[in-house]
TORBANU-998989 format. One record per residue (C-alpha): residue number from 0; x, y negated, z negated; residue in one letter. Coordinates in steps of 0.2 Angstrom, whole numbers, plus 5000, padded with zeros to 4 digits. Each point is the difference from the previous one (the first is absolute). Layout:
BEGIN
(NUM, (X, Y, Z), a)
...
//
This chain:
BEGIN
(0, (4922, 4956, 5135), x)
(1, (4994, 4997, 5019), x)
(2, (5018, 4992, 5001), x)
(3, (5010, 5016, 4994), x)
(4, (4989, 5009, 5014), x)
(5, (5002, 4990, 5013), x)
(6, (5019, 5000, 4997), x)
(7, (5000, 5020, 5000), x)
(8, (4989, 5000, 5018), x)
(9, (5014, 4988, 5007), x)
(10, (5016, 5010, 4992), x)
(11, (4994, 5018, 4996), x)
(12, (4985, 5004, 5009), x)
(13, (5007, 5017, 5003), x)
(14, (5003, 5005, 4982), x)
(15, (5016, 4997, 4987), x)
(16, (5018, 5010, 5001), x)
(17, (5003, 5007, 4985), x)
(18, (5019, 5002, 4994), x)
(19, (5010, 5009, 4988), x)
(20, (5007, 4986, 4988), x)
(21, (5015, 5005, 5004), x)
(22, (5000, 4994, 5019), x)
(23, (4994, 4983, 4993), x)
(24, (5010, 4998, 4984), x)
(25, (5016, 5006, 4991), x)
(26, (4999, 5005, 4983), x)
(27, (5013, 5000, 4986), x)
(28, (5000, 5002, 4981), x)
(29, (5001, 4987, 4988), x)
(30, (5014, 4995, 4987), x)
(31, (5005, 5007, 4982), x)
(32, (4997, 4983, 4988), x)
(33, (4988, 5001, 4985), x)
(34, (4988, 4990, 4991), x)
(35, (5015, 4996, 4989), x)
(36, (5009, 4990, 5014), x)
(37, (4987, 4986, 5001), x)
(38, (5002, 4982, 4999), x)
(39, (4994, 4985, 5001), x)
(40, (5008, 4994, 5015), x)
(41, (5012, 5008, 5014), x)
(42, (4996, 5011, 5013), x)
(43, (4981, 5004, 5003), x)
(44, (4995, 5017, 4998), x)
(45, (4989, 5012, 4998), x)
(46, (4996, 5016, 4988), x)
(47, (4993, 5013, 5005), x)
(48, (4986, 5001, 4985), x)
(49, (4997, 4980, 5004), x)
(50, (4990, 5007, 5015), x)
(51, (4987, 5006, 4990), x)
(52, (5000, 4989, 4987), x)
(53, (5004, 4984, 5005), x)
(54, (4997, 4998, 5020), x)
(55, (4987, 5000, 5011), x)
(56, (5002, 5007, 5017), x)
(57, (5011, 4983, 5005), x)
(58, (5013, 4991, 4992), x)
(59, (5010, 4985, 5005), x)
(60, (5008, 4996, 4984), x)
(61, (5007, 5013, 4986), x)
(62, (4999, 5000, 4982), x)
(63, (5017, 5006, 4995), x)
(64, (5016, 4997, 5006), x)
(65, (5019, 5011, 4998), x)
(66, (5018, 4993, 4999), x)
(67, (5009, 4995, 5017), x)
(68, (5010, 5017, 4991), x)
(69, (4987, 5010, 4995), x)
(70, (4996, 4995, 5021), x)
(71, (5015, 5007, 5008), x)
(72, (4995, 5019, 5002), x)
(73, (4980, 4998, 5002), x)
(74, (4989, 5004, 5014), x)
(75, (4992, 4986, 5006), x)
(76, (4984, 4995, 5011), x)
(77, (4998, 4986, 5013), x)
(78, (4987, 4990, 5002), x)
(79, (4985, 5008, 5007), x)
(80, (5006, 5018, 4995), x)
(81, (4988, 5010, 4988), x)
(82, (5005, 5006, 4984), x)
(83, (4990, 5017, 4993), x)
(84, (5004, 5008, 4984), x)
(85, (5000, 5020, 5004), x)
(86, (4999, 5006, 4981), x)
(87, (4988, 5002, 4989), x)
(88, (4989, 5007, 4985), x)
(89, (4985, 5004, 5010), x)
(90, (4995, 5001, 5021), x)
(91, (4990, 4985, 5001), x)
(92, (5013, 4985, 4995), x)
(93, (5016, 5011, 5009), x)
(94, (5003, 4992, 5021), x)
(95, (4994, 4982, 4989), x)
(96, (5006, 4987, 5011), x)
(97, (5005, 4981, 5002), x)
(98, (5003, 4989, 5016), x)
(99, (5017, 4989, 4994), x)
(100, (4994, 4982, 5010), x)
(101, (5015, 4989, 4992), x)
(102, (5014, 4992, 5009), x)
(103, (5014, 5008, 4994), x)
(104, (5006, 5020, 4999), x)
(105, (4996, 5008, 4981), x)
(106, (5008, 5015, 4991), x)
(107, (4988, 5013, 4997), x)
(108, (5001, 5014, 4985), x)
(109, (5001, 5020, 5002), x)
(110, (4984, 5009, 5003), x)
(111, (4997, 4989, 5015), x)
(112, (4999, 5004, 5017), x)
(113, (5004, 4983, 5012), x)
(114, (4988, 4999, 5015), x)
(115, (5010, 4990, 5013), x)
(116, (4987, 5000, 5015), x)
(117, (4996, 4990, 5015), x)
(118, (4979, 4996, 4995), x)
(119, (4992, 4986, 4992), x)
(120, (5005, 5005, 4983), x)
(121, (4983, 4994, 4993), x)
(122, (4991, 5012, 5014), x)
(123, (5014, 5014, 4993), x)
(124, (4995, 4999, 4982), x)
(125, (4981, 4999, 5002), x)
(126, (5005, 5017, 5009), x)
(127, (5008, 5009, 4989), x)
(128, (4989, 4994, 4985), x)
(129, (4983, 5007, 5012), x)
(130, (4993, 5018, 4997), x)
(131, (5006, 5007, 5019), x)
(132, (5018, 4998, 4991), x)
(133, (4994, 5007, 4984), x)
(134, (4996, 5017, 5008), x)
(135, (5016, 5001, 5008), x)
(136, (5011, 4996, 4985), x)
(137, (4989, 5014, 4992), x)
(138, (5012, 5012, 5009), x)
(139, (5016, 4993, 4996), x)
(140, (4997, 4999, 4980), x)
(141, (5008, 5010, 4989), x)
(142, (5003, 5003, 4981), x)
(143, (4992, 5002, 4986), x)
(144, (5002, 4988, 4984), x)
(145, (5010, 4989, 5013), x)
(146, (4993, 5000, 5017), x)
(147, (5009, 4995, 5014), x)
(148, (5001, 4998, 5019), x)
(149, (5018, 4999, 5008), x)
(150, (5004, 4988, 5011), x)
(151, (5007, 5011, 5013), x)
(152, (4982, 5006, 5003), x)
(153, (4993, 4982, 5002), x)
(154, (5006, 5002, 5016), x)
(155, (4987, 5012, 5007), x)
(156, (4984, 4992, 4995), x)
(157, (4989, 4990, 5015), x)
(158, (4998, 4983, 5002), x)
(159, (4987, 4990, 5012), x)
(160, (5010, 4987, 5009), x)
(161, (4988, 4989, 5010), x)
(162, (5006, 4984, 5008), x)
(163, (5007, 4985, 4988), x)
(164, (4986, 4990, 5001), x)
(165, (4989, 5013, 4993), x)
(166, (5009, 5002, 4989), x)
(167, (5000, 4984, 4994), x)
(168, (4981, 4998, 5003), x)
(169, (4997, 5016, 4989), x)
(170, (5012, 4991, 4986), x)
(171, (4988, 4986, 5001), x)
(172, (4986, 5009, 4998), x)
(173, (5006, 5010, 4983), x)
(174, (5010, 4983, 4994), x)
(175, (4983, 4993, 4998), x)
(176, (4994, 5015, 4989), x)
(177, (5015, 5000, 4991), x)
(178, (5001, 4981, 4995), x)
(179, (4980, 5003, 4994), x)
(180, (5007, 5012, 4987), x)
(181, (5013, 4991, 4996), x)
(182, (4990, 4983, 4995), x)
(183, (4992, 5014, 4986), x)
(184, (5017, 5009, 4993), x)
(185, (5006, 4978, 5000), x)
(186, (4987, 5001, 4985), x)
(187, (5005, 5016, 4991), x)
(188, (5017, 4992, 5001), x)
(189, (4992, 4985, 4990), x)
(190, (4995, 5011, 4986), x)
(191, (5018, 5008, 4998), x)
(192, (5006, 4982, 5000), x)
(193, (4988, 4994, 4986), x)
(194, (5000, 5017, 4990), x)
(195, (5020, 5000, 5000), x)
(196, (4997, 4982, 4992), x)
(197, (4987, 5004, 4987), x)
(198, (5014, 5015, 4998), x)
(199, (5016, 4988, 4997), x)
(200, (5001, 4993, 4985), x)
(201, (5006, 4982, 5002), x)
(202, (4995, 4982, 4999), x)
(203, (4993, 5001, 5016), x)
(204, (4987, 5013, 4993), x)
(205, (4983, 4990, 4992), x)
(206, (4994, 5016, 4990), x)
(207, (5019, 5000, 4992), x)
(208, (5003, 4982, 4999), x)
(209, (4983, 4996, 4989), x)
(210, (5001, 5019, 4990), x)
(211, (5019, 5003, 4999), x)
(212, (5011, 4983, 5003), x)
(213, (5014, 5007, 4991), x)
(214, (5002, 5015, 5011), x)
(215, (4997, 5019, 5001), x)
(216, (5006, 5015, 4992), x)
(217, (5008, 5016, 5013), x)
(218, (5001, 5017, 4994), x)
(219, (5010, 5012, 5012), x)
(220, (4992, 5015, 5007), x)
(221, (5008, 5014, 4989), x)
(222, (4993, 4992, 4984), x)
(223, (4984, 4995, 5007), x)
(224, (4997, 5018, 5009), x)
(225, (5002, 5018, 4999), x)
(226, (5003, 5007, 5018), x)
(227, (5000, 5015, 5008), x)
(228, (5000, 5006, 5019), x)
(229, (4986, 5008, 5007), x)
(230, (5002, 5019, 5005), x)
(231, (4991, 5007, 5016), x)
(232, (4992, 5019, 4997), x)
(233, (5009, 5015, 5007), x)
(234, (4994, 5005, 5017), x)
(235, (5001, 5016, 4997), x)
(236, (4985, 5001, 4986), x)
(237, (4989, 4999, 5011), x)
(238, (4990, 5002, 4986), x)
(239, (5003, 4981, 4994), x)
(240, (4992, 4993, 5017), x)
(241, (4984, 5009, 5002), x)
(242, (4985, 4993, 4992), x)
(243, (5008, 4991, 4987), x)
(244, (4995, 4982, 4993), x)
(245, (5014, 4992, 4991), x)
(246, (5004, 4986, 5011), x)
(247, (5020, 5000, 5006), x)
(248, (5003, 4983, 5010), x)
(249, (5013, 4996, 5015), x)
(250, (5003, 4982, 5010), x)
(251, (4985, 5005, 5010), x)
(252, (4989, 4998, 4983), x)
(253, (5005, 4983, 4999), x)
(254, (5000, 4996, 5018), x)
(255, (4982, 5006, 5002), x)
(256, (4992, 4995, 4986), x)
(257, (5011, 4983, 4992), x)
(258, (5009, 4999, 4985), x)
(259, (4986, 5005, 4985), x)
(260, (4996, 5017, 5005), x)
(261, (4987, 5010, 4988), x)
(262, (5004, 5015, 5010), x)
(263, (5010, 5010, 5012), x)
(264, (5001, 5007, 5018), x)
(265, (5006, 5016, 4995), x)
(266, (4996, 5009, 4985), x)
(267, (5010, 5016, 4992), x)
(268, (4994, 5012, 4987), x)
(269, (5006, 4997, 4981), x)
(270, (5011, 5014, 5004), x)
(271, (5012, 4990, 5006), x)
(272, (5002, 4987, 4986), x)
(273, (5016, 5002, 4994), x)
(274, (5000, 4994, 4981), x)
(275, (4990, 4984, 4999), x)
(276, (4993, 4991, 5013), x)
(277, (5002, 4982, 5002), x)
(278, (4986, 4990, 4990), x)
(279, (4989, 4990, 5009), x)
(280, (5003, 4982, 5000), x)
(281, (5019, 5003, 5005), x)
(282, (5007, 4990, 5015), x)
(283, (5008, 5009, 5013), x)
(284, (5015, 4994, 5010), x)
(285, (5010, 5007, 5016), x)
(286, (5015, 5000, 4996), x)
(287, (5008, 5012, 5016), x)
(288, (4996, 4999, 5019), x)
(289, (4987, 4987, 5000), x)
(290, (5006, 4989, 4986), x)
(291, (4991, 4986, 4991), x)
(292, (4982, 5006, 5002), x)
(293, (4987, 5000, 4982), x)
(294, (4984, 5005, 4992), x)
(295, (4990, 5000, 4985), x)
(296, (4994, 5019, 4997), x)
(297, (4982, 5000, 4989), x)
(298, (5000, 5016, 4994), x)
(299, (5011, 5017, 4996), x)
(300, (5011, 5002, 5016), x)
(301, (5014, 5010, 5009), x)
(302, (5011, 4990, 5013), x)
(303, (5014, 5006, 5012), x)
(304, (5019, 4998, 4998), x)
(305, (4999, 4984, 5010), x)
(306, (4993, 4991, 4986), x)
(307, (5008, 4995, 4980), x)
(308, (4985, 4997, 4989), x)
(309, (5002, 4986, 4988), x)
(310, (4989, 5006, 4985), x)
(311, (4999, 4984, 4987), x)
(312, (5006, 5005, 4982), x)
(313, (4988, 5001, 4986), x)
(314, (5009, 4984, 4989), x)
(315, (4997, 4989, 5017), x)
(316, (4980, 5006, 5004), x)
(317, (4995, 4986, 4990), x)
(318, (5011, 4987, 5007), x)
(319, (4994, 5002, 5018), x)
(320, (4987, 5001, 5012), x)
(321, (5002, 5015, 5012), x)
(322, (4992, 4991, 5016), x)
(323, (5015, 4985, 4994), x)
(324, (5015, 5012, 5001), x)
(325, (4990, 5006, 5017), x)
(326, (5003, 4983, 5007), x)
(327, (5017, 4997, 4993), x)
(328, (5006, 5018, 5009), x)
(329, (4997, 4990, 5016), x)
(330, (5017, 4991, 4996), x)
(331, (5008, 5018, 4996), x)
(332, (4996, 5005, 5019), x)
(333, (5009, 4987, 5006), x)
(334, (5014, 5002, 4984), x)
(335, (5000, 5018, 5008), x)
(336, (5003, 4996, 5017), x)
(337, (5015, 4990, 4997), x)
(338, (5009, 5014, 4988), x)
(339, (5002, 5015, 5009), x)
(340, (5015, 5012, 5000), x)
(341, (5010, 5003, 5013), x)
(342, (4998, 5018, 5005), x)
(343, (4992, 5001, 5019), x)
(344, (4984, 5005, 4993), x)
(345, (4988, 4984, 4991), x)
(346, (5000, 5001, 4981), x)
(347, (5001, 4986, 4985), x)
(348, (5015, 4998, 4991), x)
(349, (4992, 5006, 4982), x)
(350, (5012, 4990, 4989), x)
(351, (4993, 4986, 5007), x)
(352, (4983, 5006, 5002), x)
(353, (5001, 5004, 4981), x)
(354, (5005, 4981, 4996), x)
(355, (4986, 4989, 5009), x)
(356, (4991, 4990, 4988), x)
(357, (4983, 4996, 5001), x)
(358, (4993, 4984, 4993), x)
(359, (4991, 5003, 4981), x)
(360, (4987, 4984, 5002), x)
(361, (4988, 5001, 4986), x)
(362, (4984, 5010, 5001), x)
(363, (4989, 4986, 5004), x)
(364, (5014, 4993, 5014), x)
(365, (4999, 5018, 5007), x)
(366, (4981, 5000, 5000), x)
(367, (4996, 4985, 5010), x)
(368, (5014, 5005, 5012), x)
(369, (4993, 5016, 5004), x)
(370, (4983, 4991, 5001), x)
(371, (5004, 4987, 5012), x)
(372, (5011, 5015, 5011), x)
(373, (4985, 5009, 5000), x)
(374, (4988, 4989, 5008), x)
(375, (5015, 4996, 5016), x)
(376, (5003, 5019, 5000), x)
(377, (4984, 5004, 5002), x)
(378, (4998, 4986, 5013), x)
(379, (5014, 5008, 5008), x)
(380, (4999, 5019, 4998), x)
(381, (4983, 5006, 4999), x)
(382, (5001, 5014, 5010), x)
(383, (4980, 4996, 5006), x)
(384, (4997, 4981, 4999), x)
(385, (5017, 4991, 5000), x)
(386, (5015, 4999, 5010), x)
(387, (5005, 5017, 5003), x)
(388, (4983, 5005, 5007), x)
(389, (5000, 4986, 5013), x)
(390, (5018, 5003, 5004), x)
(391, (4997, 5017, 5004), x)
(392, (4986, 4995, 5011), x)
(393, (5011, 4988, 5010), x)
(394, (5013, 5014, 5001), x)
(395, (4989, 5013, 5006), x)
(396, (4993, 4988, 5014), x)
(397, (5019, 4997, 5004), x)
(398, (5005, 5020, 4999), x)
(399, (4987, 5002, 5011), x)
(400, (5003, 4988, 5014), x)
(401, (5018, 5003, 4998), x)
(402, (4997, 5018, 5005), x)
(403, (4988, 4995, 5015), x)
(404, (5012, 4989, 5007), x)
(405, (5015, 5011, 4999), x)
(406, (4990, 5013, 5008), x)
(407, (5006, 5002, 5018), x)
(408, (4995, 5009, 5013), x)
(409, (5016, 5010, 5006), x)
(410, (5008, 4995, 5015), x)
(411, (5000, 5016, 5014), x)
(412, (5016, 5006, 5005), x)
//
């Protein structure tokens, strides 16, 4: 990094101006499209929820399109401007942005704020994805079960402008990091690709060409499964929250500790079971706000409303292998993703939630399946030995850096 300091001694020896984001930027909303408005081809665009589930911090080609009609009254970004989606379900993923590096302008869906600034949008996003901007968007958040920053208030918060070519140096720098990762997520990307082909039951599938030549049978959800929604606790009872060991999972669950959990964050008292609660080795689904994200529970459980549990009917226990339909629930989130309703807040359409059919291999088809998955799942996301650990190595060492280098001293009026 001697280059980086030898840059800041020739341009900013004296210290960094900071500005307010609007002196270097103006900010508008986003559109009004939906999910339902994609195709194939047509205009580029982006959705809001893409941003935190299909994109990194930069983007320079989409994955959806609209109608040149659907086009006509959107909001749409230039090249070089930054796209963040300002709602959420919790504070960590709201402010989530993307640089857009393509050629060409793209229309950009509600829940957005469009940052059209005058930085290197690289140095701009590394920014606003460091922990100095975390602490100020702190104070603009508000909400409960949707949280959200308006972005009016983006206006106010402070950004470090040194000269261009620190800012391209320091984009270097954390460019490097970020392809390092990138090279490890490239093999977790493998393993969706070969468990969506162990999954798809067709002639370029081995396990089903030599076991089922003739083809599969599908059930549908609805006779395969009972479901119910989760329920969170009242509040109020404080009684149901203190010292109580009945676990009651959330997203966090699954985003902390993957998707078999033998146990839960939080706990409640039985107090608050109301009726039944859901056996173990059910599979949970969000089906509102985040959509599309699964586990296997392994034993007795509560879940919040966020969630339908699939729980298999008794005639089907003998037909199926629980960590198979696990698996197969990886084509539901996507299924999910791609049948929402249309209201402005994220939930699955449940006629078509009800309909999906999953794959009814026989049981020695669904065995080595689960066998082979996992062997590459544990490969890929051992939380201690495989991928995820040394991800989250090289993304610590990035975080790290990312915050030093963003760390100026401020310039003295």
């Amino acid at each position: 990094m001697s280059k980086l300091n030898d840059l800041i001694r020739e341009y900013c020896p004296d210290g960094v101006e900071y500005k307010k984001l609007d002196e270097i930027a103006t900010i508008t909303r986003g559109g009004n499209f939906q999910k339902k408005d994609f195709l194939d081809e047509g205009i580029p665009c982006i959705h809001y929820g893409q941003i935190y589930t299909k994109y990194n911090l930069f983007v320079d080609q989409t994955l959806s399109y609209i109608s040149k009609e659907k086009s006509q009254k959107q909001k749409f970004a230039e090249p070089g401007d930054v796209i963040m989606a300002v709602t959420s379900e919790n504070i960590e993923d709201v402010c989530k942005c993307v640089a857009w590096l393509g050629s060409e302008k793209l229309a950009v869906s509600g829940h957005t704020a469009i940052i059209h600034h005058n930085l290197n949008p690289k140095y701009l996003v590394y920014y606003l994805s460091s922990e100095a901007f975390y602490k100020q968007k702190l104070k603009l958040v508000h909400g409960t079960k949707v949280i959200e920053v308006t972005p009016k208030s983006l206006e106010n918060v402070l950004i470090p402008v040194p000269p261009l070519p620190v800012q391209r140096e320091i984009v270097r720098i954390l460019d490097n990091f970020t392809e390092l990762t990138a090279e490890l997520t490239a093999r977790e990307k493998q393993y969706e690709y070969y468990r969506d082909r162990l999954l798809t039951f067709d002639e370029n599938n081995p396990i089903a060409r030599k076991y089922c030549p003739d083809g599969v049978e599908y059930l549908p959800l609805w006779q395969l499964f009972n479901t119910r929604n989760g329920y969170t606790p009242a509040k109020k009872h404080i009684e149901y929250w203190r010292g109580g060991t009945f676990p009651w999972f959330r997203m966090e669950d699954i985003r902390e500790h993957g998707r078999i959990l033998f146990d839960s964050i939080q706990h409640v008292t039985e107090q608050a079971i109301k009726g039944d609660p859901f056996p173990k080795d059910s599979i949970i689904i969000s089906t509102s706000a985040t959509i599309g994200e699964h586990a296997l529970i392994r034993k007795p459980f509560l879940v919040n409303q966020r969630f339908t549990v699939l729980m298999i009917r008794k005639e089907f226990k003998e037909k199926f292998n629980n960590k198979f339909l696990f698996y197969y629930c990886f084509k539901l989130d996507d299924f999910c993703n791609s049948h929402l309703n249309t209201s402005s807040f994220n939930s699955v359409d449940k006629t078509a939630f009800n309909n999906f059919l999953f794959a009814v291999p026989p049981l020695p088809v669904q065995r080595e399946i689960v066998q082979m998955l996992d062997r590459f799942d544990k490969l890929c996301h051992d939380m201690t030995t495989g991928l995820p650990a040394e991800i989250e190595a090289r993304q610590k060492q990035y975080a790290y850096y990312r915050d030093k280098l963003l760390d100026f001293k401020p310039l003295e009026s």
